[in-house]
DSSP file (Angstrom, degrees, kcal/mol; ACC not computed):
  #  RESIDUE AA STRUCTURE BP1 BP2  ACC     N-H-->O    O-->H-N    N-H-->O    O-->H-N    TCO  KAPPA ALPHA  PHI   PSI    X-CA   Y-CA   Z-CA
    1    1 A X     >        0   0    0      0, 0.0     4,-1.8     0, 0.0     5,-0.1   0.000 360.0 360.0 360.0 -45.7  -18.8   -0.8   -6.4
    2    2 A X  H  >  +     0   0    0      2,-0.2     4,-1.9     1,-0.2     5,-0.0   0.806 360.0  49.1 -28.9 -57.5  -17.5   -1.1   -2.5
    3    3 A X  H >> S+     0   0    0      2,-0.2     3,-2.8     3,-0.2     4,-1.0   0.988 108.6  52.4 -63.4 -75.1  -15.1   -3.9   -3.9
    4    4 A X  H >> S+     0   0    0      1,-0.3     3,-2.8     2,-0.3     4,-0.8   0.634 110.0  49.0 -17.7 -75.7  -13.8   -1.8   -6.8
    5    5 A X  H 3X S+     0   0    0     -4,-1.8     4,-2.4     1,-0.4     5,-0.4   0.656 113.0  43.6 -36.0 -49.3  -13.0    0.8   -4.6
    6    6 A X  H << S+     0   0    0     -3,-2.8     4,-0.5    -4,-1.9    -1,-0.4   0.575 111.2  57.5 -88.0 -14.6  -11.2   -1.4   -2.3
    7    7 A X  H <X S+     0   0    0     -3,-2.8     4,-2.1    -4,-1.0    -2,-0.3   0.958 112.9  43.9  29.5 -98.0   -9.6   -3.0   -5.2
    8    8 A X  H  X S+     0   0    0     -4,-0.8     4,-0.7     2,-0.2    -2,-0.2   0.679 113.6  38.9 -43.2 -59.9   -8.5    0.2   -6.1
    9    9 A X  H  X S+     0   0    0     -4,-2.4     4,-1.2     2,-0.2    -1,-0.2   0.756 111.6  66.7 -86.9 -16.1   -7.2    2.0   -3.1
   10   10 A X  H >4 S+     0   0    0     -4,-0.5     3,-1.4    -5,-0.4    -2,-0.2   0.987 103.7  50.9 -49.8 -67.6   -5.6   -2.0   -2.0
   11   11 A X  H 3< S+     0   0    0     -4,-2.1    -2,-0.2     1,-0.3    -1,-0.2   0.689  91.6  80.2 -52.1 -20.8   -3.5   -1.4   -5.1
   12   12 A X  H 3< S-     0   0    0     -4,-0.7     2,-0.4     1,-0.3    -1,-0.3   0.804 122.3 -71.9 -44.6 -47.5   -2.4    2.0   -3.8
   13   13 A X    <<        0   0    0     -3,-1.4    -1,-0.3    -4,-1.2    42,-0.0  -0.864 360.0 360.0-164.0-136.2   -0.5    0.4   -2.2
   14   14 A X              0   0    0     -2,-0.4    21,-0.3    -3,-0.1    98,-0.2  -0.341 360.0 360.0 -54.8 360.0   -0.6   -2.1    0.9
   15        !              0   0    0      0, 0.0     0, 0.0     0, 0.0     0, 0.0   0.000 360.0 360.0 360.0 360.0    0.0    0.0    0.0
   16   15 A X              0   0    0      0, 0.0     2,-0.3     0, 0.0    19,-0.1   0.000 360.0 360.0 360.0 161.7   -5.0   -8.4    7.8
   17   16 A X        -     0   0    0     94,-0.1     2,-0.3   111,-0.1   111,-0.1  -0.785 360.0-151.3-110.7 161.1   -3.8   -6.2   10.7
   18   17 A X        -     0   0    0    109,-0.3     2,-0.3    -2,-0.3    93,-0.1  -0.691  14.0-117.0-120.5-166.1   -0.5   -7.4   12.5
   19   18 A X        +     0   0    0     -2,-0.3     2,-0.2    91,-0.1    91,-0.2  -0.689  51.4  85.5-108.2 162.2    0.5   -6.8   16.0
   20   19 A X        -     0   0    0     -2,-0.3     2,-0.1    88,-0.1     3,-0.1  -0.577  64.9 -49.1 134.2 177.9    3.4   -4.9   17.9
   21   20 A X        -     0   0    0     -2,-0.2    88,-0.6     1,-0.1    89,-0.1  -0.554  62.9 -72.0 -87.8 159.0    4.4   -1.8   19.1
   22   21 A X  B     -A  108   0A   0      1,-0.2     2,-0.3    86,-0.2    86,-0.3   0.046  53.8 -94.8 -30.7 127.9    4.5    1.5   17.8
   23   22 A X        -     0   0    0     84,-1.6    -1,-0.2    85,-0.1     2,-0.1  -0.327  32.4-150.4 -60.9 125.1    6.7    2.5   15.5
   24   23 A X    >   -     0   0    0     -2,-0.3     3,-3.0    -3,-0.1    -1,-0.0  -0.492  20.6-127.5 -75.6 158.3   10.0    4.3   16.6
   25   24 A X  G >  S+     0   0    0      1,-0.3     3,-0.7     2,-0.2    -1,-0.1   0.818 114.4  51.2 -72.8 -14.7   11.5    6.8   14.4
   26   25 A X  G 3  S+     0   0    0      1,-0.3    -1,-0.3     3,-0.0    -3,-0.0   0.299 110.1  47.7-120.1  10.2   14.6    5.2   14.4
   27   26 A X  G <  S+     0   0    0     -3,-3.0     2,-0.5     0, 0.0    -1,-0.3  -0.142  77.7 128.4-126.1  34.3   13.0    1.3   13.4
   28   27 A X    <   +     0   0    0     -3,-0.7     2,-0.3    -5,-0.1    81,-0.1  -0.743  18.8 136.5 -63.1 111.9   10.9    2.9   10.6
   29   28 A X        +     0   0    0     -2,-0.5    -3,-0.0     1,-0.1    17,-0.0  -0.593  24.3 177.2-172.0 106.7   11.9    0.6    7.4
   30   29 A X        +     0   0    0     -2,-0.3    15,-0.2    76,-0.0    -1,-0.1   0.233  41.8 127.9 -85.8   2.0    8.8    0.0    5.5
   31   30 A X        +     0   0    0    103,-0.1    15,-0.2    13,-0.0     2,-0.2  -0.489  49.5  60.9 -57.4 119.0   11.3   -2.0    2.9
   32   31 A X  S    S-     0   0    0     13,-1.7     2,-0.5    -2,-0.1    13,-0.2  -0.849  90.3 -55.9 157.1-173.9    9.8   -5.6    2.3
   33   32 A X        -     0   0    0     -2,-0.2    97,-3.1    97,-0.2     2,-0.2  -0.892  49.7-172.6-115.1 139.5    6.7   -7.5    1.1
   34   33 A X  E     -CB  43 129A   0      9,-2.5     9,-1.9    -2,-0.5     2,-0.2  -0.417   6.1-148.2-109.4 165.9    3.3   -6.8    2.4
   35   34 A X  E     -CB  42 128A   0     93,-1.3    93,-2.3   -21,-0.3     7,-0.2  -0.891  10.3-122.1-154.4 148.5   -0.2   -8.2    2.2
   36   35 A X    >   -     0   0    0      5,-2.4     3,-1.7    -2,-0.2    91,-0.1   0.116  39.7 -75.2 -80.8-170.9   -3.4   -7.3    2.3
   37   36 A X  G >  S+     0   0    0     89,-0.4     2,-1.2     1,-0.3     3,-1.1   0.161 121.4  13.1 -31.9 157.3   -6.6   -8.2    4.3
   38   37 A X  G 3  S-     0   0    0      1,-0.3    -1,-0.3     2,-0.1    -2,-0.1   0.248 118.4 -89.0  64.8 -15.1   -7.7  -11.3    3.4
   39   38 A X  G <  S+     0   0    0     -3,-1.7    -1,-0.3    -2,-1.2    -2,-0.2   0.936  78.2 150.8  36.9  63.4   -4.6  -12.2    1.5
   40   39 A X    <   -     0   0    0     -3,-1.1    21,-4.6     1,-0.3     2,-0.3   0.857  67.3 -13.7 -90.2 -48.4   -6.2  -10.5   -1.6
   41   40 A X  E     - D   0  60A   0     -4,-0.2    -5,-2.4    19,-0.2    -1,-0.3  -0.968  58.0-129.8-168.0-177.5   -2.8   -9.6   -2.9
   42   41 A X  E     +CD  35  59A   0     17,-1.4    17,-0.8    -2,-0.3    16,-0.7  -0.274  31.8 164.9-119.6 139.5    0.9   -9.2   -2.2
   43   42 A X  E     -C   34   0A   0     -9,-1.9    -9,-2.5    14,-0.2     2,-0.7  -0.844  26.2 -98.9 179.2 165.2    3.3   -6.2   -2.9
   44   43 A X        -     0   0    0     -2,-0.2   -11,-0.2   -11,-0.2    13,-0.1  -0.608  17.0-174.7 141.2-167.0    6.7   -4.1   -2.5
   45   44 A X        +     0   0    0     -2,-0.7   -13,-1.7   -15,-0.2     2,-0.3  -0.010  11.9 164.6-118.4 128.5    7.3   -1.7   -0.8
   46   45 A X  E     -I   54   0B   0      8,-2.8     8,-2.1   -15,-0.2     2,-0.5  -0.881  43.2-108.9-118.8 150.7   11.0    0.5   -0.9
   47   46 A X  E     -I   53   0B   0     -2,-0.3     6,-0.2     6,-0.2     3,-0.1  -0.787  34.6-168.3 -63.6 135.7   12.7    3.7    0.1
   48   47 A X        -     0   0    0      4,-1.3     5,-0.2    -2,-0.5    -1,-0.1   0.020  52.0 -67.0-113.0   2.4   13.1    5.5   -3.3
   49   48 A X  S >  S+     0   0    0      3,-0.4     3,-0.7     0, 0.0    -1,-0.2   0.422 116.0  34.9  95.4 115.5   15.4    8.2   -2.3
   50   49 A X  T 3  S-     0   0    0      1,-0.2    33,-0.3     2,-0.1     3,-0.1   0.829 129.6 -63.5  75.9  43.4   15.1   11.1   -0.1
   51   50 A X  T 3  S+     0   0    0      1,-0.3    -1,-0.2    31,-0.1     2,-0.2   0.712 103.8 130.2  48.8  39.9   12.7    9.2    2.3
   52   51 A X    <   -     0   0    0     -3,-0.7    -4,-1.3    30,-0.1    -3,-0.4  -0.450  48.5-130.9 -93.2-179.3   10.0    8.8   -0.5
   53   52 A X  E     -IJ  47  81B   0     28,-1.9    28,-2.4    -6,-0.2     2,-0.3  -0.980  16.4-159.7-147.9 156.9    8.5    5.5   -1.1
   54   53 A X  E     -I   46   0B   0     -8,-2.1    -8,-2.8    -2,-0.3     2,-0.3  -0.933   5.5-174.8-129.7 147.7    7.8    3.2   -3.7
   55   54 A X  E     - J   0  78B   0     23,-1.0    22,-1.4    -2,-0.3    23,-0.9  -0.998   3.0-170.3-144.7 146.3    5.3    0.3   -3.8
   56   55 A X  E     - J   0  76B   0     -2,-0.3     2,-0.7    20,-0.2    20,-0.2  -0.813  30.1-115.9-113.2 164.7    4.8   -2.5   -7.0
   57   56 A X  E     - J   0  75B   0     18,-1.0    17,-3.7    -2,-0.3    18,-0.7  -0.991  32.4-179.4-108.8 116.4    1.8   -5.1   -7.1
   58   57 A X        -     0   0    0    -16,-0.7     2,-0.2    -2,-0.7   -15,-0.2   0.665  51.8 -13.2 -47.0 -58.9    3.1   -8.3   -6.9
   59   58 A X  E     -D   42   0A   0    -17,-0.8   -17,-1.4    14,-0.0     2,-0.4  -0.805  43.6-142.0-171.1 146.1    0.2  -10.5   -7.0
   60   59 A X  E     -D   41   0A   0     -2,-0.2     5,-0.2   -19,-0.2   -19,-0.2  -0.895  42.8 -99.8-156.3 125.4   -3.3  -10.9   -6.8
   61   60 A X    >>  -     0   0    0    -21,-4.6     4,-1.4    -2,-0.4     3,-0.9  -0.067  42.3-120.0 -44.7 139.4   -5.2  -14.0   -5.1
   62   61 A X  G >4 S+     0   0    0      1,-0.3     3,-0.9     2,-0.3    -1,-0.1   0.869 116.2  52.3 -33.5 -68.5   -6.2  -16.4   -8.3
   63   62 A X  G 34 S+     0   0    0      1,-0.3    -1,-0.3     0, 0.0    -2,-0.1   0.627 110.2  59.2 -72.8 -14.8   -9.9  -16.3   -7.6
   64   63 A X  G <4 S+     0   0    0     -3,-0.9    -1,-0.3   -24,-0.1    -2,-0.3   0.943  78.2 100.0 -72.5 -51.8   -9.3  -12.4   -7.6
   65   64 A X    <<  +     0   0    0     -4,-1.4     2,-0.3    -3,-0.9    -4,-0.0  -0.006  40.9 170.0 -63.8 138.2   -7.9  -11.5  -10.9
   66   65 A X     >  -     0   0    0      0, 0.0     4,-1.1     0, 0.0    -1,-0.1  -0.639  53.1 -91.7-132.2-164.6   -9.9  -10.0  -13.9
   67   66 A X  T  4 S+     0   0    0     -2,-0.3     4,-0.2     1,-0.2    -2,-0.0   0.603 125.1  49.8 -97.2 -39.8   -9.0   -8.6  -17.1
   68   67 A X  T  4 S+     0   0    0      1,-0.1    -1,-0.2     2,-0.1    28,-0.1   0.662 115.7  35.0-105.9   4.1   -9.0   -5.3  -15.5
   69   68 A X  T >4 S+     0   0    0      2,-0.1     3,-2.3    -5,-0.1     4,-0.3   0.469 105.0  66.9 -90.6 -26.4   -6.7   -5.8  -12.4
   70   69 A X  T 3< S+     0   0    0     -4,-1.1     3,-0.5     1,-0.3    -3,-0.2   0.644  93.5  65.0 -83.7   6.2   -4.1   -8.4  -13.9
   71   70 A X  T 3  S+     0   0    0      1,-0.2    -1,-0.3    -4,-0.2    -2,-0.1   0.580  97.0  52.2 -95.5   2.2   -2.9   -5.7  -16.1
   72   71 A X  S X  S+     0   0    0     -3,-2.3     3,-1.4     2,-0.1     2,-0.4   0.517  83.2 118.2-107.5  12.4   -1.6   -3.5  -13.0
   73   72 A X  T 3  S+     0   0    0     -3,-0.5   -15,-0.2     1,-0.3     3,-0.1  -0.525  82.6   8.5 -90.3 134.1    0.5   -6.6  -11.6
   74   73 A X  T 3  S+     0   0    0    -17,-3.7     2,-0.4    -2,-0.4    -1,-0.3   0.679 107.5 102.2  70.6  34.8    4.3   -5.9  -11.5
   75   74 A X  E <  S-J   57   0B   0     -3,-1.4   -18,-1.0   -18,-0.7     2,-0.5  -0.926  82.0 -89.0-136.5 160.8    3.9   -2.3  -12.3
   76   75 A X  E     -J   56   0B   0     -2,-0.4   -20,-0.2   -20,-0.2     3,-0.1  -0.456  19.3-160.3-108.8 135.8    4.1    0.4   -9.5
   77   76 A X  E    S-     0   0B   0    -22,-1.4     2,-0.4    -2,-0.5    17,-0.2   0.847  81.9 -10.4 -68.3 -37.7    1.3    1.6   -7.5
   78   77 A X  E     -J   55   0B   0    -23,-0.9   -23,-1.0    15,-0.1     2,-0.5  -0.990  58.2-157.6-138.4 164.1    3.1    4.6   -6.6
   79   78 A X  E    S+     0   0B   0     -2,-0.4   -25,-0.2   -25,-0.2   -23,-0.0  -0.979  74.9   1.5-148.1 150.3    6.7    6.1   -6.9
   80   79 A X  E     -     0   0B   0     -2,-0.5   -26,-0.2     1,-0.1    -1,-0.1   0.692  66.6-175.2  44.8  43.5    8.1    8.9   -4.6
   81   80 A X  E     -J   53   0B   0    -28,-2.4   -28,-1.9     1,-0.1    10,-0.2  -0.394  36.7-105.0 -85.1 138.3    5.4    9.3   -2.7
   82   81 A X  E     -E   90   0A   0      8,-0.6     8,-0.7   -30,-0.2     2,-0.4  -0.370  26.3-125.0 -70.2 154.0    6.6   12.5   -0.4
   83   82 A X  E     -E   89   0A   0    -33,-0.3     6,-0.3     6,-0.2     3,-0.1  -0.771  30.2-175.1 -96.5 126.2    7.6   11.5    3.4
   84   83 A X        -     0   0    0      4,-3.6    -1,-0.2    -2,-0.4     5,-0.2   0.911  62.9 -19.0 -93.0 -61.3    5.1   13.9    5.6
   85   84 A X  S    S-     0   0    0      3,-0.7    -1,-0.2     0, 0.0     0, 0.0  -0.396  93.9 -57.8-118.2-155.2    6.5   12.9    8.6
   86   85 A X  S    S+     0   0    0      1,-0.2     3,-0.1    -2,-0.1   -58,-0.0   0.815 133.7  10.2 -70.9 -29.6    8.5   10.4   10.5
   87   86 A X  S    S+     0   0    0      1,-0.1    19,-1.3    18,-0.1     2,-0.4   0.538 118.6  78.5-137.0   3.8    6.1    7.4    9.7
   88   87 A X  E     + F   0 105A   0     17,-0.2    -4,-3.6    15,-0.0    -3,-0.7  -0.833  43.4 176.8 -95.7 148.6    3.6    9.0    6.8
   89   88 A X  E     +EF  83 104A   0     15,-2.8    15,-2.1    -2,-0.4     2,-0.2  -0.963  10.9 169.5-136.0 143.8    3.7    9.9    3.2
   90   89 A X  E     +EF  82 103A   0     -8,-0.7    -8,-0.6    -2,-0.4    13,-0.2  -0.685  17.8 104.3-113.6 174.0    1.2   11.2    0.9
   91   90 A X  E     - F   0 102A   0     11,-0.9    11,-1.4    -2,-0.2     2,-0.2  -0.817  65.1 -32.0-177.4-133.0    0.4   12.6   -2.2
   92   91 A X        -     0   0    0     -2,-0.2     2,-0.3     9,-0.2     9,-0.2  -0.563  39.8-167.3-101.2 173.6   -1.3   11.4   -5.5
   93   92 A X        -     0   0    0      7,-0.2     7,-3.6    -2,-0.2     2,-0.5  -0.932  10.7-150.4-161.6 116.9   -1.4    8.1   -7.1
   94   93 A X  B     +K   99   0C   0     -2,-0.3     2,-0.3     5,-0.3     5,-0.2  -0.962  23.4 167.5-111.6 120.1   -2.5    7.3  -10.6
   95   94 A X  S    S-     0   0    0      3,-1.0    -2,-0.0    -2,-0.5   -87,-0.0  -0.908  71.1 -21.4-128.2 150.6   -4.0    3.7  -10.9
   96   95 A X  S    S-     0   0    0     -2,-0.3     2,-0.5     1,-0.2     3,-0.1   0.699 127.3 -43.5   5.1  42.5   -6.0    2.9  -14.3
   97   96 A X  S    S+     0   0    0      1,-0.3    -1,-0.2     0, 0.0     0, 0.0  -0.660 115.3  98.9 112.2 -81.3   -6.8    6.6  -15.4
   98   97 A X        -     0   0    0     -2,-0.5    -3,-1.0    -4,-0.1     2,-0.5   0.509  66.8-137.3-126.5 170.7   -7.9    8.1  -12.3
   99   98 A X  B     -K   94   0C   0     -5,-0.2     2,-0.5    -3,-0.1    -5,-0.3  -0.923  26.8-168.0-128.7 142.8   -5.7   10.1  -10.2
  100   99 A X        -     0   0    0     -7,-3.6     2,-1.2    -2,-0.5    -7,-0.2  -0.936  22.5-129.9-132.8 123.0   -6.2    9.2   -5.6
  101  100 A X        -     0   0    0     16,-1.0    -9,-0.2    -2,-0.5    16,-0.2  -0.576  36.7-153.6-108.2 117.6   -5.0   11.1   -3.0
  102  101 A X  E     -F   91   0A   0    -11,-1.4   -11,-0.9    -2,-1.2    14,-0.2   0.090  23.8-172.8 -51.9 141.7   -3.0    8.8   -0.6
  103  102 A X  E     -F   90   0A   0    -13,-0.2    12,-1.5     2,-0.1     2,-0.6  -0.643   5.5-177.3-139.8  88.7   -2.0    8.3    2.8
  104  103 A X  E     +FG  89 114A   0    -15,-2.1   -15,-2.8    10,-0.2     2,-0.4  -0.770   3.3 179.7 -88.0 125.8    0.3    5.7    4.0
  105  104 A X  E     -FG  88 113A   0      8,-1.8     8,-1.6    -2,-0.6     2,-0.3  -0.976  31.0-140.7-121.1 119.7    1.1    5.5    7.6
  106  105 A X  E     + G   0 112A   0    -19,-1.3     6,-0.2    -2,-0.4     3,-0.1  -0.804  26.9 175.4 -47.8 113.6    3.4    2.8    8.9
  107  106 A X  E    S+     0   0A   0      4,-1.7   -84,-1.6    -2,-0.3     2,-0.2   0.810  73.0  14.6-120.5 -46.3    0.8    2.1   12.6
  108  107 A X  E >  S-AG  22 111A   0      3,-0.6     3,-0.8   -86,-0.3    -1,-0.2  -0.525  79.1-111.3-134.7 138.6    3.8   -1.3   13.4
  109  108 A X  T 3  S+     0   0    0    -88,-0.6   -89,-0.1    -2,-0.2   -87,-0.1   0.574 133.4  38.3 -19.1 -32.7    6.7   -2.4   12.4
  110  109 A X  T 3  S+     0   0    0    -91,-0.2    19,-0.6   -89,-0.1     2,-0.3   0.079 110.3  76.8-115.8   8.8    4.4   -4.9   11.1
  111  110 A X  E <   +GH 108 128A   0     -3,-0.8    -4,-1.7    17,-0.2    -3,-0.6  -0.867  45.2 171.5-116.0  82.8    1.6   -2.6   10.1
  112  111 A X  E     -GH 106 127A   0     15,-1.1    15,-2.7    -2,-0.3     2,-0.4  -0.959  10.2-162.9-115.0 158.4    0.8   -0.3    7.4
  113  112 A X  E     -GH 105 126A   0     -8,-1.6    -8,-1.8    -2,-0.4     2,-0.7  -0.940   4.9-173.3-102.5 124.9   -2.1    1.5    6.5
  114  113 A X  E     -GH 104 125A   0     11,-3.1    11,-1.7    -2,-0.4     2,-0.7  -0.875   1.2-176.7-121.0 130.3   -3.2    3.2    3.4
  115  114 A X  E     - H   0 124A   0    -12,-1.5     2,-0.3    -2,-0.7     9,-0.2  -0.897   6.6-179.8-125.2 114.3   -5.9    5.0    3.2
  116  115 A X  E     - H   0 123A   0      7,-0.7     7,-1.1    -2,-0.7     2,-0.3  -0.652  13.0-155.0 -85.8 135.3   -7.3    6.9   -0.5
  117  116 A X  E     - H   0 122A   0     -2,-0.3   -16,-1.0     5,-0.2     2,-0.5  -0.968   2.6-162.0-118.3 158.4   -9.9    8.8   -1.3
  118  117 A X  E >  S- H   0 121A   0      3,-4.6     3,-3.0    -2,-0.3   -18,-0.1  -0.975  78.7 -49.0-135.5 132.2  -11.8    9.2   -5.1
  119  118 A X  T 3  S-     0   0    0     -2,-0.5   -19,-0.0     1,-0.3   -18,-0.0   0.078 124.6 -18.9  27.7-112.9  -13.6   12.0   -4.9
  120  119 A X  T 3  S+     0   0    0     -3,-0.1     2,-0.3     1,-0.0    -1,-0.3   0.750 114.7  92.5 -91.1  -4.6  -15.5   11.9   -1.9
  121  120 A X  E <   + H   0 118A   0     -3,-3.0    -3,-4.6     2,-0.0     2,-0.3  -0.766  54.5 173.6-107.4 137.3  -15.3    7.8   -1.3
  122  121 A X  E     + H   0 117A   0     -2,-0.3     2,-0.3    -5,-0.2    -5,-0.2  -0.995   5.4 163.7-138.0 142.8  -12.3    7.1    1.0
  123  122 A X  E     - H   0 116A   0     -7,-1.1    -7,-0.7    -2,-0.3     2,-0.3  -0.950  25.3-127.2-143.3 159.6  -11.4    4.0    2.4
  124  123 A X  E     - H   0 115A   0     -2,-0.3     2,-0.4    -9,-0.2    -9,-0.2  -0.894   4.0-154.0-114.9 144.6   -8.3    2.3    4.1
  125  124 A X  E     - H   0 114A   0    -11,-1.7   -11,-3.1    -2,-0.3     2,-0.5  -0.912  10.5-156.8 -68.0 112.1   -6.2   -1.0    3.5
  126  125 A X  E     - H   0 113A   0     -2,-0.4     2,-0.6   -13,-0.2   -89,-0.4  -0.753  15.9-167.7-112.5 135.5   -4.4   -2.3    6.5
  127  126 A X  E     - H   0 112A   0    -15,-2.7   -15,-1.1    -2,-0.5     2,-0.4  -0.898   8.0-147.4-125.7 154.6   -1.4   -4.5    5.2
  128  127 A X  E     -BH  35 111A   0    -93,-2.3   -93,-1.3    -2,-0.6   -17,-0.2  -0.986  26.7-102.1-121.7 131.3    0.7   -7.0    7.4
  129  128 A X  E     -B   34   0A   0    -19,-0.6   -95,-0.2    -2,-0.4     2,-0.1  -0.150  29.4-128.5 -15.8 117.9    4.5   -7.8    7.0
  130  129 A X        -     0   0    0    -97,-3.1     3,-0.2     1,-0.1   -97,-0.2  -0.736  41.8 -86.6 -81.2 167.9    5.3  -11.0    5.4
  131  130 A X  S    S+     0   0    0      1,-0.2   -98,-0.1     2,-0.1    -1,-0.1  -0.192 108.5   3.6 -40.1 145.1    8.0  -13.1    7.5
  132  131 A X  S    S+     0   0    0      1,-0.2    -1,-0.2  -100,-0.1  -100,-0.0   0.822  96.2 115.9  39.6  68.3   11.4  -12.4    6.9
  133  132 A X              0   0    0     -3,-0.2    -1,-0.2  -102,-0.1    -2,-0.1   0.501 360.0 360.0-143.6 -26.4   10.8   -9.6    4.4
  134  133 A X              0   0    0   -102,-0.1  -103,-0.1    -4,-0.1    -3,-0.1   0.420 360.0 360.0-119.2 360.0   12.3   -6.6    6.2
């Protein structure tokens, strides 16, 4: 169930990378990300009005089922509200169910998203690919 989840809130959007803290003025989460493990690939834009948008790209071979390959190319969120200078929140609808999200940009080379359903919340830490932003 632990996997689902993390499944799940992975597709929400977005291995840890290194660097310094983000300045407000090098925030540009635009580029393709990946997750832990290089379980799968996706990404991520400004959408207008400092919202964000994220697709699933792709999902590691040995990964894919019946009920995951249907959410590849299709977007994990759109217009997710900008809270501040390097978060945005709000809901996220992934295969019926409805999560509410928090993406934090930690890096230049970092983000983290962390979902909860219902009470189980867990985070995804995604790294930059090369040459991507």
């Amino acid at each position: 169930m632990r996997g689902f989840f993390r499944l799940l809130i992975a597709a929400v959007v977005l291995a840890t990378g290194f660097g310094t803290p983000v300045a407000a003025g090098d925030l540009r989460p635009d580029g393709y990300w990946i997750t832990e493990g290089q379980k799968a690939r996706y990404y991520v834009t400004s959408c207008g009005n400092g919202q964000l948008c994220a697709v699933l790209l792709w999902i590691r071979p040995d990964l894919v089922t019946e009920r995951n390959v249907k959410f590849l190319n299709t977007a994990i969120f759109e217009n997710l509200p900008r809270q501040d200078e390097t978060r945005w929140s709000g809901e996220v609808t992934l295969d019926g169910h409805t999560v509410q999200g928090l993406v934090e940009m930690v890096t230049y080379d970092e983000i983290r998203v962390t979902g909860c359903v219902f009470i189980l919340c867990d985070t995804v830490v995604m790294s930059r690919l090369p040459d991507s932003g």
